[in-house]
Each structure stands twice: as structure tokens, then as C-alpha cells.
C-alpha positions in Angstrom: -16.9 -93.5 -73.7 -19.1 -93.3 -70.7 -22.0 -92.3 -72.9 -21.4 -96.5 -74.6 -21.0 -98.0 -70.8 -24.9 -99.2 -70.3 -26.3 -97.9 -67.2 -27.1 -101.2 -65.8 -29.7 -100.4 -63.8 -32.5 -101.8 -66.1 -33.1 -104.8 -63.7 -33.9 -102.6 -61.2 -37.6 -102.6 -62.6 -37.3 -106.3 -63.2 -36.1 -107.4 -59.6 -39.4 -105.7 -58.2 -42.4 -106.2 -60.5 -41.1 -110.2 -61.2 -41.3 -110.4 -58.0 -43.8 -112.3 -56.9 -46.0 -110.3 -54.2 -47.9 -113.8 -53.3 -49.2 -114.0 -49.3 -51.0 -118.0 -48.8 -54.9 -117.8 -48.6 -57.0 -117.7 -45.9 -58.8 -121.0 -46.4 -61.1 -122.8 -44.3 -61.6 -125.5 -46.5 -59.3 -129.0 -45.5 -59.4 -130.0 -49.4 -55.9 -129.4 -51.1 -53.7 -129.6 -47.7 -52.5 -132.5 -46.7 -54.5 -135.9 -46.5 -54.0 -137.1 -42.6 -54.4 -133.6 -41.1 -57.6 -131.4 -40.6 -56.9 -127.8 -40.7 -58.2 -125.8 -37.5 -58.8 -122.4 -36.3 -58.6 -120.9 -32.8 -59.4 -117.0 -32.4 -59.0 -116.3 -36.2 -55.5 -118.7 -35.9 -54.9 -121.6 -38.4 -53.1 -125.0 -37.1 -53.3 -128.6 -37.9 -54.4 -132.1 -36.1 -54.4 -135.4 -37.5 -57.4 -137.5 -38.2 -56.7 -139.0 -34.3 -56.9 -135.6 -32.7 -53.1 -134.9 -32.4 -51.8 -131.4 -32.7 -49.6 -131.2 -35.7 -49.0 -127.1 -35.8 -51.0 -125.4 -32.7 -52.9 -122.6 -34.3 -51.0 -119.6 -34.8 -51.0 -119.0 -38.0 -52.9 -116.0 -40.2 -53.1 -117.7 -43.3 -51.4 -121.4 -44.7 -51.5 -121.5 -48.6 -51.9 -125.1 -50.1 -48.7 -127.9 -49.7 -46.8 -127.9 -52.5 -48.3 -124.2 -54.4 -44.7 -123.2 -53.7 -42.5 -126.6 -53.0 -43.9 -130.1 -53.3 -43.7 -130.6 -49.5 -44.4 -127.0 -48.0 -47.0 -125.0 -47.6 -46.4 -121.1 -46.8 -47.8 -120.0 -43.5 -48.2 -116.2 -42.7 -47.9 -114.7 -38.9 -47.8 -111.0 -37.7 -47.8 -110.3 -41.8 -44.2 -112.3 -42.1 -43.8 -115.4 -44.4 -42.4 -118.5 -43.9 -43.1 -122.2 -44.8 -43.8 -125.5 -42.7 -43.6 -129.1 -44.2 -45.6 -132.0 -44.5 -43.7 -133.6 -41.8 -44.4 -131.4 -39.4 -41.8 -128.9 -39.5 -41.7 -125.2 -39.5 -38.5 -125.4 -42.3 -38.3 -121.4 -42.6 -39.7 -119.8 -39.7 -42.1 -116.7 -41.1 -39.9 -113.4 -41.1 -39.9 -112.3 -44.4 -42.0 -109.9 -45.6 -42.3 -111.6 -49.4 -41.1 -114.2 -51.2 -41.2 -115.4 -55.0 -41.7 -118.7 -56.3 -39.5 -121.2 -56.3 -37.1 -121.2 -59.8 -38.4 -118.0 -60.9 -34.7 -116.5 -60.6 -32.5 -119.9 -59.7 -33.3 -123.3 -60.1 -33.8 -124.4 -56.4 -34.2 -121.1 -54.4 -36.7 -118.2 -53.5 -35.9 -114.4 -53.8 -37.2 -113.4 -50.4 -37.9 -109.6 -49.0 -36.8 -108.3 -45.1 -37.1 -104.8 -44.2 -36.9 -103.9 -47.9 -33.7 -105.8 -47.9 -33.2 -109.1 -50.9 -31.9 -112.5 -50.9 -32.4 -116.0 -51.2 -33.5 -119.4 -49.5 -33.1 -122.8 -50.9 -35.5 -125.5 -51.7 -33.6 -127.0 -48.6 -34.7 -124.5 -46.5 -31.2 -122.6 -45.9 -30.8 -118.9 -46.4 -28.7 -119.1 -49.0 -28.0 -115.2 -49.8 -28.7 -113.0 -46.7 -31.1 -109.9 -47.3 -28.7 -107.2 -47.9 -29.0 -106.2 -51.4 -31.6 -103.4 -52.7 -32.0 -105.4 -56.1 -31.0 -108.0 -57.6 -31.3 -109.1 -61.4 -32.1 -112.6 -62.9 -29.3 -114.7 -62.9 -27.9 -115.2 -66.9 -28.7 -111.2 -67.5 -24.9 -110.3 -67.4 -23.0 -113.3 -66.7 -24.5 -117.3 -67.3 -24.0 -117.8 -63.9 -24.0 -114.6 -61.8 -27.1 -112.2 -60.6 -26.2 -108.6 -60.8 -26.8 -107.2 -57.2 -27.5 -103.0 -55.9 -26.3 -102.0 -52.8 -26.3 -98.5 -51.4 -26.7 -97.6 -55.1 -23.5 -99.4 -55.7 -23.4 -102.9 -58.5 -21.9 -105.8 -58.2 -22.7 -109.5 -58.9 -23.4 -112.8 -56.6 -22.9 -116.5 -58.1 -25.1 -119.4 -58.4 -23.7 -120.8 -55.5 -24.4 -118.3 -53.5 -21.1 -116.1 -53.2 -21.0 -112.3 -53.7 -18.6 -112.9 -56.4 -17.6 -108.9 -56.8 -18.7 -106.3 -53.8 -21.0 -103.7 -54.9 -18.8 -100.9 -55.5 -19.4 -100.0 -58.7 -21.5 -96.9 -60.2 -22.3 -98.8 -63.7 -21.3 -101.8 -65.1 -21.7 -102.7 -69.2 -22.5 -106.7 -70.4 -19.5 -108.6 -70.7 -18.1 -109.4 -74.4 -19.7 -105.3 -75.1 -15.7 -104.2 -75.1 -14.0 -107.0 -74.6 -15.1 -110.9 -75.2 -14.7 -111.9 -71.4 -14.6 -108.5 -70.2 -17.2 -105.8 -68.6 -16.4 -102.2 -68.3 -16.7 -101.0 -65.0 -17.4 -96.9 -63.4 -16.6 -95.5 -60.3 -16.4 -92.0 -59.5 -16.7 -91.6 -63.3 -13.3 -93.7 -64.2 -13.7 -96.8 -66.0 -12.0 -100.0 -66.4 -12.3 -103.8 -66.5 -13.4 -106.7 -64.4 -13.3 -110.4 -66.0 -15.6 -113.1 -66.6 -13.6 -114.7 -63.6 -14.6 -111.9 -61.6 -11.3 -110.3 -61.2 -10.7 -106.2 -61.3 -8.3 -106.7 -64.5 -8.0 -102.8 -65.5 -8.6 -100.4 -62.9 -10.9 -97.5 -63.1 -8.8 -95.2 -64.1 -9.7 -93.6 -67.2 -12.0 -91.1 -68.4 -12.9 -92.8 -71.8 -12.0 -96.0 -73.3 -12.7 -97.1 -77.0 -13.6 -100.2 -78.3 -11.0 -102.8 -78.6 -9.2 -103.1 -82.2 -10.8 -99.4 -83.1 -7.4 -98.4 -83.4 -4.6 -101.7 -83.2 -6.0 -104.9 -83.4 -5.6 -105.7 -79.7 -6.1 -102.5 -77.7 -8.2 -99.9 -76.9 -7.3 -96.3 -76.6 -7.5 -95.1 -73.4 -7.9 -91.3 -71.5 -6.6 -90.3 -68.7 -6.8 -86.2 -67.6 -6.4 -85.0 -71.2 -3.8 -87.0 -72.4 -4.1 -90.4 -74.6 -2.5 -94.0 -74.6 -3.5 -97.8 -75.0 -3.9 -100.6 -73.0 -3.6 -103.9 -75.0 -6.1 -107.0 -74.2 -4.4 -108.9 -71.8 -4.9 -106.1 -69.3 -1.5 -103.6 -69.8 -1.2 -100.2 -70.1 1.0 -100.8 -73.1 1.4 -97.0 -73.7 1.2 -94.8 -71.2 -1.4 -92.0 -71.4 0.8 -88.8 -72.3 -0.5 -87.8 -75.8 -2.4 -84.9 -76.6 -3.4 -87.0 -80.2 -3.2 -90.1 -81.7 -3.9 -90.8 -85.3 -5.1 -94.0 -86.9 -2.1 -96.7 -87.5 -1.6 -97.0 -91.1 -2.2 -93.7 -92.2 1.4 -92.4 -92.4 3.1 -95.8 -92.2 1.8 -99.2 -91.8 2.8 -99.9 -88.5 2.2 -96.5 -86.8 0.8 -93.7 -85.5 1.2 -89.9 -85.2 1.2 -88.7 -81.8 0.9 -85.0 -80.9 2.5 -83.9 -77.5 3.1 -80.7 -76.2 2.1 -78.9 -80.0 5.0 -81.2 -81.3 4.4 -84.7 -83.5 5.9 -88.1 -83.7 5.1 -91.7 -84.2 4.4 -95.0 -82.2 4.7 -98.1 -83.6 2.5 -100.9 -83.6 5.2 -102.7 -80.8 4.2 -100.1 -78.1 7.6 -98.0 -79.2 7.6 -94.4 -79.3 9.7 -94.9 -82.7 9.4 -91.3 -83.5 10.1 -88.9 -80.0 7.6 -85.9 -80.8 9.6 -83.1 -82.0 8.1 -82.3 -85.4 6.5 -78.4 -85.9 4.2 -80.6 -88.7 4.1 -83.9 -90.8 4.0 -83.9 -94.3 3.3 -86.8 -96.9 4.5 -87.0 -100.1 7.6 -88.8 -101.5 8.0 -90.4 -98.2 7.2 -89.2 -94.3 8.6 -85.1 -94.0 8.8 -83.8 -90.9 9.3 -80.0 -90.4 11.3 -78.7 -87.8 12.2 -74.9 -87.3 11.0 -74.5 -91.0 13.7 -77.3 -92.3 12.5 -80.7 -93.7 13.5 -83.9 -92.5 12.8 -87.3 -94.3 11.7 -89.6 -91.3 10.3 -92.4 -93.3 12.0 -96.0 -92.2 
């Protein structure tokens, strides 16, 4: 099964070459800024005065891209090769320390991925830092989840909301797109076990398994599950209906409607459809014919309900 859970690290391409690796022009040219001020430059430094001779921003910047390339009102400003932004009020609203940052709506409506020390997050339109730089990568938001971002952290996934929370911790190895197994439900990995989380971001089967199949493969409802060797199923709503202690399970309906041939210890019996061991495994072999046999120490038993 871990061979169907998608390595999920496709966006890791994605969070880096959509970003956008834009720096603000050096322009000399007052045309496009803003229509009261007059750009000036001290010692290579960029500032702004009004028509009247009043210092607006004291030269200190490298470069200052156009108002409004990025946000109606702000224009970015590079200093000492950092990014930031400064309004046409006056206002430095992000002071420059980040060493990119994307357009605004590229991955969220009102914010800007942003880049420190190799690190991601966000700022808002606002001019808040939304989503610290912590995370390695971070996908669009909608890729997984309509509202979520997948997030790498130390080579760990997790996800972070549209408002801003981190929604699950990183700590898992892979994680599949929700509705793959389960319609509100992703398979998770870690340390090669696998489980569940839900829609609602909630852990609702733990990694614990070593292969899960696909819901209704083998009952309507669950999924067979393996756990060191042995087999069981957990049902939909998140229970280990039966526990994992089978060395085989056979397809329900192909002895009796409602069950199963289990194997255990060399020895067969049957499960029912209820999650009952209807049959303890004690059979040498099962054999169909005129009803359900089951041979035990060479002598034939009709087991057939």
C-alpha cells in the first residue's frame, strides 16, 4: 500500500520556481512613482521629497520599484539586498528583511509568499506577517485541501490554513490527496506506518500499519489493514473493527454471503460481515460443495449456517 500513498512532494518544485524572484528597479526616472514626490539619490541611495522640498523617505534605499507593481499603494524598496515595501503615505509598512517575495495573490488572495534565510511564509496586503518564515516549502493553497497549503519542514509535511494557522504540524514523511482512500480522508506515513488525518485536520487513524487497501475492496465500508504480518480491518468511521491477527483473509461472499475465510496459525475460519469471528479458526482446510465442509483431523464437518 505504500507504493499507492503519493509522495507528496511534487510542490516542492512548484513552491520555488512559482516563486517570484522579483527585486524593484533601479530607476532614476520620477515617472510612474507617485505624483507629489520627486524621487532622489544621495551616494547611489534612493529617497523621496515632495514638490515643496520636504523629505518623504531620506535616501537609503538601493532600489524602489513603481507604487502599486506589487499593491496599489506600495512600492517595494530594496536595502543591504533585503526587501520590503513603503506606502504612499509615507510609511515603511514592511521594513526590508526578506530576501524575496512573490506577488501579491499568486498563492492567497491578500498575501505574499516571502523568503528569510531560505526560510517561507507569508505577509498580508495589510502589512502583517501573517505566517512566520519557518517552512522549507510550501504548496499552493487548494492543491490538497480547498483551503489549506501543504507545508515542508525538516523534510517533514504538514498543512497551514487560509487564515493563517498551521492546521497539522509537519511530522509527517508522505501524505496522499484527500478523497484518494477515503472521501474526507488523507493517508498519512511516518516511519513507514500509515494512517488517517481528516478534512478537519484531525489524526483519525494512527500510523500504525504497514499497508492499507482501499476502502470497500473488501466490505463496503472498510479497508483491510496490516500490521507486522498479520491482517484485520478498520471500518470508515475510524475503528479498528477487527483486530490485525490473521495470517489471510479471503474476499466476503466467496464461501458465504456475509463472510470471510480467515487463516491463522495454518488453521481457517470465518468472519462475518458484523466484525464477528463467527467461525474460531480451527479448520486443517475448507471445502465447498453441498454446503461449507470443514476438515479437521481428516473428519468433515458441515459448518454452513
Amino acid at each position: 500500500m505504500k507504493t499507492r500513498c503519493i509522495l507528496t512532494l511534487s510542490f516542492l518544485l512548484a513552491s520555488i520556481a512559482a516563486f517570484a524572484q522579483h527585486a524593484p528597479q533601479e530607476n532614476h526616472q520620477n515617472s510612474g512613482y507617485h505624483p507629489d514626490w520627486i524621487l532622489v539619490e544621495n551616494d547611489g541611495l534612493l529617497g523621496f521629497i515632495t514638490q515643496d522640498g520636504e523629505v518623504v523617505f531620506e535616501p537609503t534605499y538601493d532600489k524602489i520599484s513603481y507604487f502599486g507593481e506589487y499593491h496599489t499603494d506600495w512600492a517595494m524598496v530594496e536595502k543591504d539586498e533585503l526587501l520590503g515595501f513603503i506606502t504612499t503615505k509615507g510609511d515603511e509598512i514592511i521594513e526590508p528583511t526578506y530576501d524575496r517575495i512573490s506577488y501579491f495573490g499568486e498563492y492567497h488572495t491578500d498575501w505574499a509568499m516571502v523568503e528569510k534565510d531560505n526560510l517561507l511564509g507569508f505577509i498580508t496586503s495589510e502589512g502583517d506577517e501573517i505566517i512566520e518564515p519557518t517552512y522549507d516549502r510550501i504548496s499552493y493553497f487548494g492543491e490538497y485541501h480547498s483551503d489549506w497549503a501543504m507545508v515542508e519542514k525538516g523534510n517533514l509535511l504538514g498543512f497551514i490554513t487560509s487564515e493563517g494557522d498551521e492546521i497539522i504540524e509537519p511530522t509527517y514523511d508522505r501524505i496522499s490527496y484527500f478523497g484518494e482512500y477515503h472521501s474526507d480522508w488523507a493517508m498519512v506515513e511516518k516511519d513507514e506506518l500509515l494512517g488517517f488525518i481528516t478534512t478537519e485536520g484531525d489524526e483519525v487513524i494512527e500510523p500504525t500499519y504497514d499497508r492499507i487497501s482501499y476502502f470497500g475492496e473488501y466490505h463496503t465500508d472498510w479497508a483491510m489493514v496490516e500490521k507486522d504480518n498479520l491482517l484485520g480491518f478498520i471500518n470508515s468511521e475510524g475503528d479498528e473493527i477487527i483486530e490485525s491477527t490473521y495470517d489471510r483473509i479471503s474476499y466476503f461472499g466467496e464461501y458465504h454471503s456475509d463472510w470471510a475465510m480467515v487463516k491463522k496459525d495454518g488453521l481457517f475460519g470465518f468472519i462475518n460481515s458484523e466484525g464477528d469471528e463467527i467461525i474460531t479458526p480451527q479448520y486443517n482446510r475448507i471445502k465447498e460443495g453441498n454446503g461449507i465442509k470443514g476438515i479437521k483431523n481428516g473428519k468433515e464437518e458441515d459448518i454452513r449456517k
